[in-house]
C-alpha positions in Angstrom: -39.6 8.3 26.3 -40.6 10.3 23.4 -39.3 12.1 20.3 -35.4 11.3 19.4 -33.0 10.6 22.1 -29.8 12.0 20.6 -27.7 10.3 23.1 -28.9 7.3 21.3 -27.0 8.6 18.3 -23.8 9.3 19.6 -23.8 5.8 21.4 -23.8 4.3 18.0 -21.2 6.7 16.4 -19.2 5.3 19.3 -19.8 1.8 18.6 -18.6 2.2 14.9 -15.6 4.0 16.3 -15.0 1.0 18.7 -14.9 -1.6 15.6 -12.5 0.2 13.5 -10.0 0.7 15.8 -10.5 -2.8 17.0 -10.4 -4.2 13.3 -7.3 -1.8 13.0 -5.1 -3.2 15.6 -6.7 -6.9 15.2 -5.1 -6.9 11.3 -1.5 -7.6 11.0 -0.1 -8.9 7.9 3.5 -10.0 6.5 5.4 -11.3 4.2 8.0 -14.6 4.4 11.0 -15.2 2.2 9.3 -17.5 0.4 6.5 -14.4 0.0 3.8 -16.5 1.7 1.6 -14.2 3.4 1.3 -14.5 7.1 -1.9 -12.7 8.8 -1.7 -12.5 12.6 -4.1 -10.4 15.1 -1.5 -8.5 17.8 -4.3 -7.2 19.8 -5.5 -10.1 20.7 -2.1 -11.5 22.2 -2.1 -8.6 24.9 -2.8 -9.9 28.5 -5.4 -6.8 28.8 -7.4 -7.6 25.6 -9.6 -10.4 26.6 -11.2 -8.4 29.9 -11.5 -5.1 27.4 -13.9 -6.9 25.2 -16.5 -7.3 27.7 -16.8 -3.6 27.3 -14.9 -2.6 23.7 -16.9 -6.0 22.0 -20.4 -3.3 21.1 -22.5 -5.4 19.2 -25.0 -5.8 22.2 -25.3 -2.6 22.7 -25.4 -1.5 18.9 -28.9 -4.4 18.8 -30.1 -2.4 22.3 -29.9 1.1 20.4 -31.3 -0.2 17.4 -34.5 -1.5 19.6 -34.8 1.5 21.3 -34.5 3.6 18.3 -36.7 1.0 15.8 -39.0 0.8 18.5 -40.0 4.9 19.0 -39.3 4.9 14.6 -42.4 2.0 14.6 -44.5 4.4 17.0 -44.4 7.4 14.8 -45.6 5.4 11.7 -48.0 3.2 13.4 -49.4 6.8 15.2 -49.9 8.4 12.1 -51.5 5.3 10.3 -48.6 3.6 8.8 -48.2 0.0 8.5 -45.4 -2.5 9.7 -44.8 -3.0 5.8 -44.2 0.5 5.8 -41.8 0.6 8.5 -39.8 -2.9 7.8 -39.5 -1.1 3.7 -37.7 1.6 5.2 -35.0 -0.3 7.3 -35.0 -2.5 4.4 -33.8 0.5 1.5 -31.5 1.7 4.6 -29.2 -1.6 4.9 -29.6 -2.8 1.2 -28.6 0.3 -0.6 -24.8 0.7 0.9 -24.7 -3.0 0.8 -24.7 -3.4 -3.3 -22.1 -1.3 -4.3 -20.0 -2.6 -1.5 -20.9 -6.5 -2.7 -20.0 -5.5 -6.2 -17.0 -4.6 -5.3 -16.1 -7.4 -3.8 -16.9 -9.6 -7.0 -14.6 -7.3 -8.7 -12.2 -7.6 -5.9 -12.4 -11.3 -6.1 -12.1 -11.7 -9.6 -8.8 -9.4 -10.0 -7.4 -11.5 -7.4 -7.7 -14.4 -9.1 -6.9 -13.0 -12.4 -3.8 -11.6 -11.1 -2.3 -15.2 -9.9 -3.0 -15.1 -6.4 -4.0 -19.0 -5.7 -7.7 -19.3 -4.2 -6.2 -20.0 -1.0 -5.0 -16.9 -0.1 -7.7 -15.1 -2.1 -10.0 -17.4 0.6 -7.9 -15.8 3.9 -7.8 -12.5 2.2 -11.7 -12.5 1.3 -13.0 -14.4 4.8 -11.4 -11.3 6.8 -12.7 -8.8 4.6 -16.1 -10.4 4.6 -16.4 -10.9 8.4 -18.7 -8.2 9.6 -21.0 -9.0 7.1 -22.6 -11.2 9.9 -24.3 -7.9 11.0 -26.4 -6.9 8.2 -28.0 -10.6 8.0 -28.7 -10.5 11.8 -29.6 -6.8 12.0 -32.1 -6.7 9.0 -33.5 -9.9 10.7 -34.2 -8.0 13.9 -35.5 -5.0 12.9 -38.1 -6.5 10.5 -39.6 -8.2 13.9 -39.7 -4.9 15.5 -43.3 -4.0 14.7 -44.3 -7.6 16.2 -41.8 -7.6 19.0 -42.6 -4.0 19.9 -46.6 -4.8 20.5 -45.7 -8.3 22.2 -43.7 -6.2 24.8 -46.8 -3.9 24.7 -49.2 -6.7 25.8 -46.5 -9.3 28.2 -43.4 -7.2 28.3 -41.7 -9.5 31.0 -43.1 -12.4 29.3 -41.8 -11.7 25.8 -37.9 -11.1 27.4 -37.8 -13.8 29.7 -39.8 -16.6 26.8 -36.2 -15.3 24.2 -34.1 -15.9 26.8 -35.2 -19.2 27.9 -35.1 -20.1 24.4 -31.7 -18.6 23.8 -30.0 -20.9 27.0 -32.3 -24.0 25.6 -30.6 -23.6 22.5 -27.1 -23.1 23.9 -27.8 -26.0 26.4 -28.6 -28.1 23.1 -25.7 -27.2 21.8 -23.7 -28.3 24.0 -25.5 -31.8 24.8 -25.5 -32.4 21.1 -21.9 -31.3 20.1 -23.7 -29.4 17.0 -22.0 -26.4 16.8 -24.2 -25.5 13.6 -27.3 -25.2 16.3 -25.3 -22.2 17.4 -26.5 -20.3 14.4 -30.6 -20.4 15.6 -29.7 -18.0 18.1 -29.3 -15.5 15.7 -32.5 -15.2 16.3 -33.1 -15.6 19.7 -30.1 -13.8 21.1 -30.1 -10.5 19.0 -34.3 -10.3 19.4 -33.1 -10.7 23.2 -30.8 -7.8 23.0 -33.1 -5.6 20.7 -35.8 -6.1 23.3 -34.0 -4.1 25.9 -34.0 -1.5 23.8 -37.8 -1.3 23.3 -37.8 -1.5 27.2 -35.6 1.4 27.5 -37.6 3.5 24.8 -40.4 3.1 26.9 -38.6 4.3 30.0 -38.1 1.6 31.6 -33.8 2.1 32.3 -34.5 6.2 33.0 -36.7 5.4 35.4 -34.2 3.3 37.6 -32.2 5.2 39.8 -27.8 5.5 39.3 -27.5 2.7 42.4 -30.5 0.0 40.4 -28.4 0.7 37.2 -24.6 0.1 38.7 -26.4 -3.2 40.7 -27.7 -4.2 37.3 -23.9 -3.2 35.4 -22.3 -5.8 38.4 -24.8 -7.9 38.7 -24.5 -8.7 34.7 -20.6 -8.8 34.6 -19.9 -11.1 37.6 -22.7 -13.6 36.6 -21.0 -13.6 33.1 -17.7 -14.1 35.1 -18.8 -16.9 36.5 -20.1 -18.4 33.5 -16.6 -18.1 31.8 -15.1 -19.0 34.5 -16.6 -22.2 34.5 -16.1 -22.7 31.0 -19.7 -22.3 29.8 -18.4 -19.4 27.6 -15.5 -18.2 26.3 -14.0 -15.2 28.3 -13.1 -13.4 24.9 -16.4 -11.4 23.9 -15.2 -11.9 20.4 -15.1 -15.4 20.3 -19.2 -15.4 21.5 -20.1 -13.4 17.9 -20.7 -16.3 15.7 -22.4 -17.9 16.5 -24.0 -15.8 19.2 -24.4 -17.2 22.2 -26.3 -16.3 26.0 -23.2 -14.5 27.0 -23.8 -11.4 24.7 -27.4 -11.3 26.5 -25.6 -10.7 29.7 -23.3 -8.4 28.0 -26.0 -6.5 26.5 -27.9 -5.6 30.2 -24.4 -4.3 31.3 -23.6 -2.3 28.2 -27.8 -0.3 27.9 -27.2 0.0 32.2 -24.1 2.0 31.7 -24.9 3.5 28.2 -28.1 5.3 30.7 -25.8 6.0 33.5 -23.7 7.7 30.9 -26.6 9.4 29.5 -26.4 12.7 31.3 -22.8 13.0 30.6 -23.2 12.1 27.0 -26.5 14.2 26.6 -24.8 17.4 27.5 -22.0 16.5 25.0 -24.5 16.5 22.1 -25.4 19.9 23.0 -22.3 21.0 22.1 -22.1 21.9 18.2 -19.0 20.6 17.2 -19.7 16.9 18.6 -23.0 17.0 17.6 -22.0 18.0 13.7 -19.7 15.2 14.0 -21.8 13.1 15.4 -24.3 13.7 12.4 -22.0 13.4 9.5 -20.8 10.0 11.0 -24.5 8.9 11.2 -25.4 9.5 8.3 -22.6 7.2 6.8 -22.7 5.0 9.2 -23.5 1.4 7.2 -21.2 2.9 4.3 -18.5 2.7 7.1 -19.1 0.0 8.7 -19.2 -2.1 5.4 -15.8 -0.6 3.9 -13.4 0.4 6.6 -12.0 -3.7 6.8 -11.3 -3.6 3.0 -9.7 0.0 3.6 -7.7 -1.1 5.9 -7.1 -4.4 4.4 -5.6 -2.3 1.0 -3.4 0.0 2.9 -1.9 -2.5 4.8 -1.4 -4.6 1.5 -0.3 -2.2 -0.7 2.1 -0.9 2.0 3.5 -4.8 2.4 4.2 -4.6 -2.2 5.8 -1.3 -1.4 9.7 -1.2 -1.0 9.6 0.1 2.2 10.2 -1.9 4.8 6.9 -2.8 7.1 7.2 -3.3 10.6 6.7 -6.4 11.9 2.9 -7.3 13.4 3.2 -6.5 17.4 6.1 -4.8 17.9 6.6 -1.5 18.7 7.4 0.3 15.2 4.1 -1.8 14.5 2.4 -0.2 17.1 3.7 3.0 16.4 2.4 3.1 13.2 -1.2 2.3 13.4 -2.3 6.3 14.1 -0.7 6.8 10.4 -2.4 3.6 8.7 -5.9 4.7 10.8 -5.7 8.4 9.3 -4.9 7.0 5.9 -8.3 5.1 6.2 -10.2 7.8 7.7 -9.0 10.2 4.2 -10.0 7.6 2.3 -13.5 6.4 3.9 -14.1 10.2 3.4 -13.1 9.8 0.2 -15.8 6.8 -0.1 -18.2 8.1 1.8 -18.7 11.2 -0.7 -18.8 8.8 -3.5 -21.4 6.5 -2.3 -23.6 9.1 -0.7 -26.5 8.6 -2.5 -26.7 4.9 -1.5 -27.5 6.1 2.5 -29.9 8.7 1.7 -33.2 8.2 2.4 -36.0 8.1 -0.2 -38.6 10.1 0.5 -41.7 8.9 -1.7 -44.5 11.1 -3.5 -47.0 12.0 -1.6 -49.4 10.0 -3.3 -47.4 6.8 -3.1 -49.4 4.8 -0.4 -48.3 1.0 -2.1 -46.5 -0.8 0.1 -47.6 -4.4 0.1 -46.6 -7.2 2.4 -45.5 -9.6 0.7 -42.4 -7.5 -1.5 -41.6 -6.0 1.7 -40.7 -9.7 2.9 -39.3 -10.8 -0.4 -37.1 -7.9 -0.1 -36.2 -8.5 3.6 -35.1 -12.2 3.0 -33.3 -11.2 0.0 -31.0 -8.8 2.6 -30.1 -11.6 4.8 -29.6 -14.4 2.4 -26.6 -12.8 1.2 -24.5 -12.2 4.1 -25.9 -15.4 5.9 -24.5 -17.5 3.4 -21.1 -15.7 3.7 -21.1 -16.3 7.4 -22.0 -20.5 6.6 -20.1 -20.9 3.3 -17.6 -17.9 3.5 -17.2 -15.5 0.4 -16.2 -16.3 -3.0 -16.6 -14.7 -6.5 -20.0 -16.4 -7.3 -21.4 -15.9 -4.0 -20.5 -12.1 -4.6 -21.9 -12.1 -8.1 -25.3 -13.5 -6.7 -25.3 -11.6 -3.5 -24.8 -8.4 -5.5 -28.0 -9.6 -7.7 -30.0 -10.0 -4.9 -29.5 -7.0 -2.8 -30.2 -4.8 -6.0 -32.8 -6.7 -6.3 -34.4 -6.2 -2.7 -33.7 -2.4 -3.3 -35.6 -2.2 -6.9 -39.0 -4.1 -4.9 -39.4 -1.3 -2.3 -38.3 1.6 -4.6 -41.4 3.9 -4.7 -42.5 4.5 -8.6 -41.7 8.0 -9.9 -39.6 9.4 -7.0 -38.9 12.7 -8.2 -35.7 15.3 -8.7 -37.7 17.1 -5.8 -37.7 14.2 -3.6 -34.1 13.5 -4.1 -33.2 16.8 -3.1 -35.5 17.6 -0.4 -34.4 13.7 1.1 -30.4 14.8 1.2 -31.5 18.3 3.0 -33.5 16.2 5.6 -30.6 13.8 6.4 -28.2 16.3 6.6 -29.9 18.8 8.8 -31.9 15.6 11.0 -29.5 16.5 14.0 -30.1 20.7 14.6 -33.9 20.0 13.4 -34.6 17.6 16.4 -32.2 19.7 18.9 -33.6 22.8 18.2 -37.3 21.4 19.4 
């Protein structure tokens, strides 16, 4: 395939839809007599929810998207002479830049927590929830700074390359196992997600359009009863969730079943995105799509506790008032990510460097990538605390200030927020 798939882009809008509603009905909080505060997750004690996450859990197909996308993103620059430097700088500015502000805020989060006379305990619940998806940018940045590499192994053994990461992905689940390490789990962070990200660079090139609606409801089948089978026999848990961290061989299967239906979707969905309404929609929400995904927990995480110190009464987590209520608390969140969103705008536009600026060397752009994942990785190992914020804050600024280009201009700035805005009618109208 060539040029921009835009069905690609709504797919993603839909997987960030997916985990705020899923975060939205997995946080329920209250308040004892003896004001201890009691989290509990009510979606997860429905008898439906652990079967839905085979298809609500998105990750997978979120990596798949990104490799299709990073893959045809890598093409353009390498066709007009750009470098992989050049390519892994710009995913780099893309994930750091929404992540300082948001890590800043956390320290300051923290600290008034602890200031106020919460005890570190419940600071710790309070911040390990909020903190959670951070998993994602570590992993994510780590996957897309292989894309130039992966994408011209698949170019030279393409059945090689996916079946040599998923050997190793089930060699290091198999160790695992044998050795009752659970930390082992974590190496397939890499292994796993590059997995995933691979199919993506397959189906930019093709490979998933070309099979016909029977080969791609065979592979949709195929993929969910060999995962069946695998939970069944306990190899996996059957809750998608519970295969995130650390990832595990199950999210691979997962992943073929999620791209097979996203393509036999794709003629549905492509005719929705010529539709101008969904496809304005569609660009406004990508174009905020990391501030989002980074702040809609804490959102929600505020209302929920503000609305517990208020003296009206909150329903109690999983009942029906409970349920009732979560359309309000989610149109609370959506006001106020708008609110946020607008505030932090300049942090997700893209920098568009002087013309002259051909400097992009190799070894910042990998100082700069490591300095992305160190942060969130650590909060995945070690969890979140006011230090790690404080440093974590340092360090993505830090990665941003290494691959800002020297002397980007008013001009740039401006003509950089006209380009992201108008991206989606540009591409649609060629």
């Amino acid at each position: 395939m060539s040029g921009r798939d835009p069905v690609m882009d709504i797919a993603r809008v839909g997987c960030l839809v997916c985990v705020v509603l899923g975060h939205l009905l997995l946080l329920g909080a209250s308040v004892t007599a003896r004001h201890d505060l009691v989290l509990v997750r009510p979606l997860e004690l429905q008898a439906w929810f652990t079967p839905v996450t085979w298809v609500t859990q998105i990750m997978p197909l979120f990596f798949a998207i990104g490799g299709f996308v990073g893959a045809q993103a890598w093409r353009r620059i390498d066709a007009r002479g750009g470098t992989a430097a050049e390519f892994i700088r710009g995913r780099v500015l893309r994930l750091a830049r929404p992540a300082v502000p948001f890590f800043a805020f956390l320290a300051i989060a923290i600290l008034a927590m602890l200031l106020s006379g919460l005890d570190s305990d419940t600071v710790g619940r309070i911040t390990s929830g909020v903190a959670s998806p951070l998993w994602f940018l570590a992993a994510y940045t780590f996957s897309q700074a292989f894309v130039p590499g992966m994408v011209a192994l698949h170019e030279r053994a393409p059945v090689r390359t996916l079946v040599g990461l998923a050997v190793a992905a089930i060699a290091l689940d198999v160790t695992r196992w044998a050795s009752g390490i659970s930390e082992l789990g974590l190496f397939n962070m890499i292994f796993v997600w590059l997995f995933i990200q691979q199919l993506g660079v397959w189906a930019a090139d093709g490979w998933f359009a070309a099979r016909s609606r029977w080969s791609l409801s065979l592979l949709v089948v195929a993929s969910f009863a060999t995962l069946a089978l695998l939970t069944e026999l306990g190899a996996y848990p059957a809750n998608m969730l519970d295969n995130l961290n650390p990832p595990t061989v199950a999210l691979c299967l997962q992943g073929i079943a999620q791209l097979s239906l996203l393509m036999l979707l794709h003629p549905l969905l492509d005719r929705m995105m010529h539709v101008t309404a969904i496809r304005r929609i569609v660009a406004a929400v990508g174009s905020r799509l990391m501030t989002i995904y980074l702040w809609h927990l804490p959102v929600i995480a505020l209302i929920v506790g503000l609305l517990l110190l208020s003296p009206v009464p909150s329903p109690e987590p999983g009942t029906v008032g409970w349920w009732l209520t979560r359309p309000v608390i989610l149109l609370i969140a959506i006001l106020l990510l708008t609110g946020i969103t607008i505030a932090l705008r300049r942090f997700e536009q893209p920098i568009i460097p002087r013309s002259n600026d051909k400097r992009v060397h190799d070894w910042s752009v990998s100082v700069s990538a490591s300095l992305v994942i160190l942060p969130p990785f650590t909060v995945v190992v070690f969890g979140l605390n006011f230090a790690i914020a404080v440093v974590g804050t340092v360090l993505l600024a830090l990665a941003v200030l290494l691959q800002l280009p020297p002397r980007w201009s008013r001009r740039s700035r401006r003509s950089a927020q006209t380009v992201h805005s108008r991206d989606f009618d540009r591409l649609n109208r060629r």
